[in-house]
N, C-alpha and C positions, 0 to 999 in steps of 0.2 A: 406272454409269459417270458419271463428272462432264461438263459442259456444256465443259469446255476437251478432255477426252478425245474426245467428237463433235465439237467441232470440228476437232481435228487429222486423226478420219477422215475425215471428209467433204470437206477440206481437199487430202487426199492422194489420196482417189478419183477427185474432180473435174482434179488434177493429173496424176494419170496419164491419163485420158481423152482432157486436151486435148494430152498427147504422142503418143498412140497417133494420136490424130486430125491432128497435124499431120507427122508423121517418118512415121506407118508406112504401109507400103504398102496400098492399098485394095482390096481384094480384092471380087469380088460381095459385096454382101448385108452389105458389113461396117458400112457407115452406118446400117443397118436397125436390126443387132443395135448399134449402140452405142447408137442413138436409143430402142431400148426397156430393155437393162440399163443402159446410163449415164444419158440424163437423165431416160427413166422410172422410174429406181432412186432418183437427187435426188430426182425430183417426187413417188413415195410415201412418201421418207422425210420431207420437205417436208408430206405433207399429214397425218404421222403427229405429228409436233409442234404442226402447228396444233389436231390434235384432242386433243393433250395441253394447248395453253395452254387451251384454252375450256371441258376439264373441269380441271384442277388449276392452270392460270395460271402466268406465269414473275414471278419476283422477288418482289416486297414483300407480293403481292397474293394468295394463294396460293385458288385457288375461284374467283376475277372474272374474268369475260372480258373480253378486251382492249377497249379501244376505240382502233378503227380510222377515228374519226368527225373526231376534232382531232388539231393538233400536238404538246400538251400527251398524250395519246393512244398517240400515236406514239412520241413522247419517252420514257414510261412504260416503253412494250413495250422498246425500244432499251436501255435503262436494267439491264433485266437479262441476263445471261447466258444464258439462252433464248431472251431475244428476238431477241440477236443473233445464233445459233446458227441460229434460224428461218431471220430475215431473209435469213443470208449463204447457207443451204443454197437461197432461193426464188432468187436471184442468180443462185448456181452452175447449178443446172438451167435456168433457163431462156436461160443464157449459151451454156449447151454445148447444147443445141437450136436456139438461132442458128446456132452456129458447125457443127453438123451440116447443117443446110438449109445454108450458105454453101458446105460442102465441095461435097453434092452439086450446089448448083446451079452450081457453079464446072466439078465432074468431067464435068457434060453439056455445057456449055459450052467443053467445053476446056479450059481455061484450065491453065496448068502449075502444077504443083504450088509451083514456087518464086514465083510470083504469087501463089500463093491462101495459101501460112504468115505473111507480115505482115498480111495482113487478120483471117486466124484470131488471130495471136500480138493483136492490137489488138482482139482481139471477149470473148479470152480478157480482158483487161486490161481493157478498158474498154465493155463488149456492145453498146450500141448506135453506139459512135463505130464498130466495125468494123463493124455490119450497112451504115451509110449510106455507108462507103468501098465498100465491095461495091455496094450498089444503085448509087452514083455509077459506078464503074468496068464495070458491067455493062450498066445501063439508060442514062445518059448518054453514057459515052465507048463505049458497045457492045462491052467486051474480052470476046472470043469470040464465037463463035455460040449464036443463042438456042439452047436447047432444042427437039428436034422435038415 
């Protein structure tokens, strides 16, 4: 499979996830099972690339393992089709385990559903500007009840 074919799955998984997680209804136990098939599925698949660049490498380099030391480095990995394949899968999982804690700590909280889908649609888009709308609107402005 080519490096644009994983990406458009990976692409489509992570998309479906953060629908189910924001429209569908939450039933017990469903954050649970998405937090270990959805963003523990990214994060294996995520750590099954990383052990592919460090034995066979992405792009020009094929055998070198990456260096994650410099920009130059960086740049390198980014530079190829794997790396960015990588990168965007390490993204996606750890986007949608945000937005998993955000749900749950939203659903103990209280808080309505129609409250907590701009924070997720913003966590989904841009992961950490939505984690600090949530802590702001939870820990500062107190919306809901803590957690017992």
């Amino acid at each position: 499979m080519s490096w644009g074919g994983l990406f458009q799955i990976v692409n489509t998984v992570a998309l479906v996830l953060w629908l189910v997680l924001i429209l569908a209804p939450r039933w017990t136990g469903v954050i649970g099972q998405m937090r270990l098939a959805g963003a523990g599925g990214l994060s294996l698949f995520y750590v099954v690339l990383v052990g592919t660049a460090l034995t066979v490498g992405f792009g020009d380099a094929p055998g070198k393992a990456p260096d994650f030391s410099t920009i130059a480095g960086i740049r390198a990995i980014f530079a190829s089709d794997g790396g960015v394949v990588t990168g965007w899968t390490h993204y996606l999982a750890l986007d949608l385990f945000t937005g998993l804690w955000i749900a749950e700590d939203s659903d103990s909280r209280r808080i309505n559903r129609f409250v907590q889908a701009p924070v997720l649609l913003l966590t989904f888009l841009a992961g950490p500007a939505g984690l600090f709308i949530h802590l702001l609107l939870t820990r500062a402005f107190r919306l809901g009840a803590p957690p017992a």
